[in-house]
N, CA, C and O of each residue as an XYZ file, in Angstrom:
272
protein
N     -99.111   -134.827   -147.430
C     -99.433   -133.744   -146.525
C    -100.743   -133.111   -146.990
O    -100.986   -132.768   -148.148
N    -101.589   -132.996   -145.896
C    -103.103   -132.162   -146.406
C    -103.229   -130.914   -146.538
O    -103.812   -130.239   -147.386
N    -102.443   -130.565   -145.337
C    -102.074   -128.677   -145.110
C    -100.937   -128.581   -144.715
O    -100.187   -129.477   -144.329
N    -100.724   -127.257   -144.811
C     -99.815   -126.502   -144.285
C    -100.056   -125.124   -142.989
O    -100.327   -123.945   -143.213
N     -99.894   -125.634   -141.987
C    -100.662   -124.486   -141.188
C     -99.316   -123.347   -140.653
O     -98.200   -123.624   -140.215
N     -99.971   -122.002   -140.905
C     -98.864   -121.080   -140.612
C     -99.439   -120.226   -139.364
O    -100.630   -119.916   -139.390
N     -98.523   -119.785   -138.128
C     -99.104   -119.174   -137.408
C     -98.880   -117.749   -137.710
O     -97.697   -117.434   -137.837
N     -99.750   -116.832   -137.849
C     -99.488   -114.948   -138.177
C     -99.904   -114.188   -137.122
O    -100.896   -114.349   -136.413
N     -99.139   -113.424   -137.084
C     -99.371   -112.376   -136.002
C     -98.957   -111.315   -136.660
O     -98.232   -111.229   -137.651
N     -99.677   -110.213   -135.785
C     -99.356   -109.053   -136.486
C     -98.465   -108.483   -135.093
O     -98.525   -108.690   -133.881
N     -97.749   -107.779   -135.868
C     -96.687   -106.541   -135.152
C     -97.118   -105.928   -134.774
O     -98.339   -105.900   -134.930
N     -96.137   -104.447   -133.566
C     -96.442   -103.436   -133.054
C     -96.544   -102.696   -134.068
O     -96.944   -101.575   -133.754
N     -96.340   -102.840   -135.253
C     -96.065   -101.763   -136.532
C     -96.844   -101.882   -137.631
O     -96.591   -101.712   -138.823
N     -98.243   -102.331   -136.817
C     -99.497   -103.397   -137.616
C     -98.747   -104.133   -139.158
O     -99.418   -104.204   -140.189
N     -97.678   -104.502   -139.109
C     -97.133   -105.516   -140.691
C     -97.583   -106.977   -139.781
O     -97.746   -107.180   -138.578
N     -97.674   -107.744   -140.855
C     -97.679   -109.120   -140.175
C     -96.684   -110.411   -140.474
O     -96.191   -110.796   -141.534
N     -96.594   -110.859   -139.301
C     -95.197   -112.322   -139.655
C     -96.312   -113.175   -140.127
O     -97.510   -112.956   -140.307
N     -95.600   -114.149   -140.264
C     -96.056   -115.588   -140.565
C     -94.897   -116.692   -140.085
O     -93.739   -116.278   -140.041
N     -95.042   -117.441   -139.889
C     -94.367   -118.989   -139.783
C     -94.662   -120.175   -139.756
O     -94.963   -120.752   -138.711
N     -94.619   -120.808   -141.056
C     -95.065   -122.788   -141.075
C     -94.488   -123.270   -139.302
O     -93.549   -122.971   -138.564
N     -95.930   -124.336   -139.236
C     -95.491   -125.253   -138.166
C     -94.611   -126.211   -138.149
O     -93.862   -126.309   -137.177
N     -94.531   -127.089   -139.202
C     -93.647   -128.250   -139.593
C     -92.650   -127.975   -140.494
O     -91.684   -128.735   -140.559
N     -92.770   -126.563   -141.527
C     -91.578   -126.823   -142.382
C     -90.788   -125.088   -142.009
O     -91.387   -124.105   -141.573
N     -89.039   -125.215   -142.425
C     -89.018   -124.154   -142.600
C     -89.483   -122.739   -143.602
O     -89.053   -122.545   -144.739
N     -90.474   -121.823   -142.853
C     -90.775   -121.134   -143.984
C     -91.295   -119.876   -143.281
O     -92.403   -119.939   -142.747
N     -90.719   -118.948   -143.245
C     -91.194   -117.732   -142.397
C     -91.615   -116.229   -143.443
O     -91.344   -116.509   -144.610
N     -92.080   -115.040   -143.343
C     -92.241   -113.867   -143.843
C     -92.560   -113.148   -142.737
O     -92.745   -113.429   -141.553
N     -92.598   -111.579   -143.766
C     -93.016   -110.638   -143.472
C     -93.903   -109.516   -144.280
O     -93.610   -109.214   -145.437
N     -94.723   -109.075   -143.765
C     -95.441   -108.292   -145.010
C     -96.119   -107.035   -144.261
O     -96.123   -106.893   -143.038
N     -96.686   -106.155   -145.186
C     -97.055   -104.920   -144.643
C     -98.681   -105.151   -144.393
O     -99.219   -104.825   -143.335
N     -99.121   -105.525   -145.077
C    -100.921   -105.992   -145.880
C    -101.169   -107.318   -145.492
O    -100.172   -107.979   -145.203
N    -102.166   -107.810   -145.425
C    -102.331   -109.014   -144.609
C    -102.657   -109.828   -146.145
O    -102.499   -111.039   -146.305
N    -103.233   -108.694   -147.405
C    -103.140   -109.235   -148.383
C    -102.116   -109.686   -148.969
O    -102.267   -110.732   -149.601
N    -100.885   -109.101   -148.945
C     -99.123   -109.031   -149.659
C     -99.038   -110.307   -148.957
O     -99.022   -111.343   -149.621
N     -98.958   -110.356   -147.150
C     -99.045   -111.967   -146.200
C     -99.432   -112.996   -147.278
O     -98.732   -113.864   -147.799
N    -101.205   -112.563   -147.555
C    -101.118   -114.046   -148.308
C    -100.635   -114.403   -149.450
O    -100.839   -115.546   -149.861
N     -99.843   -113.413   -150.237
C     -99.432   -113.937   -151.687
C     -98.126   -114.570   -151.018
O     -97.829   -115.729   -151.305
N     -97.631   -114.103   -150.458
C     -96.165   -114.663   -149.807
C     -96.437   -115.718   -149.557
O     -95.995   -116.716   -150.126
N     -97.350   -115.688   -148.502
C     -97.633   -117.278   -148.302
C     -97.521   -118.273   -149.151
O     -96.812   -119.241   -148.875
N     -98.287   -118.175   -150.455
C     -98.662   -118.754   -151.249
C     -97.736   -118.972   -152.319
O     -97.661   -120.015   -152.969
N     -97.109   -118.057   -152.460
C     -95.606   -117.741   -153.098
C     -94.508   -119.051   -152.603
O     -94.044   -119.963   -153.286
N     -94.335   -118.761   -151.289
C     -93.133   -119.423   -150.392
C     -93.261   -120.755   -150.328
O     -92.279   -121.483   -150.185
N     -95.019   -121.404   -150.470
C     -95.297   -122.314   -150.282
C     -95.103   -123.261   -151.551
O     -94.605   -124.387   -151.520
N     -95.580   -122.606   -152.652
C     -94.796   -123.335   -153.974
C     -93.603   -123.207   -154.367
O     -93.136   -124.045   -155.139
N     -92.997   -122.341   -154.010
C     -91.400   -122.238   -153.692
C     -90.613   -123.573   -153.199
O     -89.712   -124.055   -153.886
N     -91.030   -124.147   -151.927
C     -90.658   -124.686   -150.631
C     -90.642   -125.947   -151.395
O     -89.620   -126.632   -151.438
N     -91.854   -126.321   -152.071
C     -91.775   -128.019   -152.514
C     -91.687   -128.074   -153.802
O     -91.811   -127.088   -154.529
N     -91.457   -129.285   -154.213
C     -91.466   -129.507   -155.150
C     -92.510   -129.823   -156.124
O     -93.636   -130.038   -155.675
N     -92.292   -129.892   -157.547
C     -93.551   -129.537   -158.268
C     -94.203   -130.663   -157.879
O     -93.722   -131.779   -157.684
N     -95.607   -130.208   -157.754
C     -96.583   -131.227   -157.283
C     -96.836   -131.539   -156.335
O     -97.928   -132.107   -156.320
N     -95.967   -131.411   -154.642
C     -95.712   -131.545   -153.913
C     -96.538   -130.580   -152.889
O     -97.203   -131.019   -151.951
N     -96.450   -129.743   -153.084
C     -97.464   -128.952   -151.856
C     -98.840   -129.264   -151.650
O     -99.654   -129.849   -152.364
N     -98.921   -128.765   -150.562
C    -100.507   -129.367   -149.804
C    -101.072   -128.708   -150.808
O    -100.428   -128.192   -151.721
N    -102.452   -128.683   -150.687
C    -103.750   -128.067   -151.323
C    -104.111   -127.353   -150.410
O    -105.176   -126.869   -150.794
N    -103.860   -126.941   -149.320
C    -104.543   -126.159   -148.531
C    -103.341   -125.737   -147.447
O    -102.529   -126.403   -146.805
N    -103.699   -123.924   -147.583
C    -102.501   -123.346   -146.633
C    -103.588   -122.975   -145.468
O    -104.627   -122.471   -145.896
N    -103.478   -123.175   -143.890
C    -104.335   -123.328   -142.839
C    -103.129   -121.890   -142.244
O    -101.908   -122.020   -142.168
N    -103.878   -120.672   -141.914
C    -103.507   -119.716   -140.972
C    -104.377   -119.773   -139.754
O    -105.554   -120.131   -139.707
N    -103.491   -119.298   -138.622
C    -104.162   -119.889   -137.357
C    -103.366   -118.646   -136.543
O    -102.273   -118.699   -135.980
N    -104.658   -117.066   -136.728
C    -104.197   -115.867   -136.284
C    -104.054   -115.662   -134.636
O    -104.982   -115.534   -133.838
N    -102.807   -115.667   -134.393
C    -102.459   -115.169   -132.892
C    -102.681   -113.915   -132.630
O    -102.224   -113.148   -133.477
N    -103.268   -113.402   -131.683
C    -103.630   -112.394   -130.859
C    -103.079   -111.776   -129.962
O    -104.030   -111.212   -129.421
N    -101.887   -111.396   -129.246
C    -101.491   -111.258   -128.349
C    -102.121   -109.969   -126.978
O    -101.823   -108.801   -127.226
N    -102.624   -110.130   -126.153
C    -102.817   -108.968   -125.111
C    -102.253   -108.654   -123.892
O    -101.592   -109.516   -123.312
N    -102.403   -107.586   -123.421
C    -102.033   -107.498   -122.400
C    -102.283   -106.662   -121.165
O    -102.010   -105.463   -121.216
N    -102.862   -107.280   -119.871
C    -103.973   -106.984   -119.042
C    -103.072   -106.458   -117.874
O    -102.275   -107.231   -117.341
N    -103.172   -105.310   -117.517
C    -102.261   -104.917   -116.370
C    -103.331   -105.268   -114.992
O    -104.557   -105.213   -114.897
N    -102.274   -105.638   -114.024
C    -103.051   -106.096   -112.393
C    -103.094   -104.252   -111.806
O    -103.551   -103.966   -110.699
C-alpha cells in the first residue's frame, strides 16, 4: 500500500472527523493539529509493524449550502 487517504471534515462545532477510505479507521478531534496526531497515531496502531503506508493522503471536504 502507498497511502492511506482519509476524508476530514469539519463539524458544525468547528472539531474535525476523519475517516480512512479502504481501512477501518475513523476520529475525532478538536484542532486540526490533535486530527493529525490521531491520524498518525491510529494509523500505526491499525497495522502492523512495518506495515503502514509512508504516506497518510487527507482529502478536505467542504460542505455548503446555497438557498434558491
Amino acid at each position: 500500500m502507498q497511502d492511506i487517504l482519509f476524508m476530514v471534515e469539519e463539524a458544525e462545532d468547528d472539531s474535525f472527523r476523519a475517516s480512512a477510505a479502504a481501512v477501518a479507521i475513523y476520529m475525532e478531534a478538536e484542532t486540526r493539529e490533535e486530527l493529525h496526531r490521531e491520524i498518525r497515531d491510529a494509523a500505526l496502531f491499525h497495522f502492523d509493524s512495518g506495515q503502514a503506508p509512508p504516506l497518510i493522503r487527507l482529502h478536505h471536504v467542504k460542505q455548503e449550502l446555497l438557498a434558491l
